[in-house]
C-alpha angles and dihedrals in degrees: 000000000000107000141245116185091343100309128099120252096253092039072081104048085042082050106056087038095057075062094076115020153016100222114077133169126184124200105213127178122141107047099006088138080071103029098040096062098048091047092053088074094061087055094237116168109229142219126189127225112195125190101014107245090167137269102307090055089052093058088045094058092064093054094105086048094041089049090063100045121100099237149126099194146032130211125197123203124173117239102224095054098094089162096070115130122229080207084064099037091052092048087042090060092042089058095053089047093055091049139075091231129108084214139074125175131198101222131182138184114242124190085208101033089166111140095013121099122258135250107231112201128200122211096280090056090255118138098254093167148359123214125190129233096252093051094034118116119227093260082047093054084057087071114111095191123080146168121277094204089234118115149163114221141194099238101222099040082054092051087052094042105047093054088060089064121133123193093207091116110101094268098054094233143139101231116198087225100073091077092080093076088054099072130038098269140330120244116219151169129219121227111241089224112042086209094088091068098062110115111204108244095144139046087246102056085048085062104041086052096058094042084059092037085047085055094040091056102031097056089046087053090049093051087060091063099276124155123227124176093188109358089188081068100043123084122202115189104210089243096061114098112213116190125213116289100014114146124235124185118196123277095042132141129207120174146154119024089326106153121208118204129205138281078020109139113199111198122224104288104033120142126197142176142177082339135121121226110200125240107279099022131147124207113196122226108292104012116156117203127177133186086338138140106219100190129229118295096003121142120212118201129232117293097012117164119210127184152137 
């Protein structure tokens, strides 16, 4: 639930699966009594795991939900990766569907893979195994390329899978993972910017993941005829809707569902949020408006303070 550019870090992962489906479950344990409710408005259906036995178990514990629902296929997508591409899940689920495999997996190449588990290759260059961190051998650690934790799998093959399960690994454990050894091989692709694998578990990465997301979503606002004096300044939630030639001077904020109209110039300072600015507006430095409808061709002065 912790925030980047005014969302919360799952708002991202519901996001991208809303993408693709109308059936989600979310498997939620520490912290539901924060998560859940924001997840019930979503209308996700979810499931408890209590107490965390990893990520194997917590695919085992929707099985009774899994069993009732009409498909062929699951796809698992971690809930703190808010980075991931549509562009490399679509080509992820290309790639399974131009396999033999019951398994896809979403890889990446890391320059410091440590943590992460490791792609295993087989002589045909097929995954043929992944090993985590804890189990990996010295020679293994060397591996660059790990596991997103992101996969498509056939449904069935997953229901079968995940009840053959052991825990006898050191963390006593029943790792998702393990399944890959128990088909053939695993088909993958591998993300083009090895950014999109990177979980949050610090502050710091929370920070260096909304610094990447601010640039993701400022340059694709600029390539629609946006103006931005200093794009490293200005914050975008994913929700806001910019139109063409709109102005934009550094230290501004703009979060929730704003919408900016055309024509509209914000001046350095200015901080909005779930409010419309009309088409040919002007907002002064420092102006602070909040759940507000400025209308067409208004200027506010310096300093204004808008709210409820």
């Amino acid at each position: 639930m912790h925030e980047i550019l005014g969302m919360p870090l799952i708002y991202y992962s519901i996001r991208l699966a809303r993408e693709i489906s109308s059936t989600i479950i979310g498997v939620v344990g520490h912290g539901r009594e924060v998560v859940g409710p924001y997840m019930d408005t979503f209308s996700i259906k979810q499931v408890i795991q209590d107490p965390p036995l990893g990520t194997g178990h917590a695919i085992l514990q929707t099985k009774p939900v899994l069993e009732t629902v009409d498909a062929a296929e699951v796809i698992i997508l971690p809930g703190d990766m808010p980075l991931i591409n549509p562009v490399s899940l679509a080509r992820l689920i290309e790639t399974f569907h131009n396999s033999r495999s019951p398994i896809g997996i979403l890889t990446a190449e890391l320059p410091e893979p440590f943590g992460y588990g490791r792609i295993v290759r087989d002589g045909n260059s097929q995954v043929s195994a992944i090993v985590e961190e804890i189990e990996a051998s010295e020679e293994q650690k060397k591996i660059r390329e790990i596991n997103t934790g992101v996969y498509i799998i056939d449904k069935e093959f997953l229901l079968e899978a995940v009840g053959k399960l052991s825990p006898d690994n050191t963390k006593g454990e029943f790792y998702l993972t393990d399944i890959v050894a128990m088909s053939e091989y695993a088909a993958s692709y591998t993300v083009e910017d090895y950014n999109e694998a990177h979980g949050i578990n610090s502050r710091t990465q929370l920070a260096h993941a909304s610094s990447l997301m601010q640039r993701r979503i400022n340059e694709g606002i600029m390539d629609t005829g946006v103006t931005m004096i200093d794009p490293q300044t200005t914050w975008i939630s994913p929700t806001a809707e910019i139109e063409p030639d709109v102005e934009i001077w550094p230290n501004v904020h703009i979060l929730g569902t704003s919408t900016i109209e055309t024509q509209t110039r914000i001046m350095p300072g200015v901080w909005i949020r779930d409010s419309r600015l009309g088409k040919g507006s002007i907002a002064g430095h420092s102006c602070i408006i909040e759940e507000t409808e400025v209308k067409a061709g208004s200027t506010l002065k310096p300093f204004t303070c808008l709210r409820p």
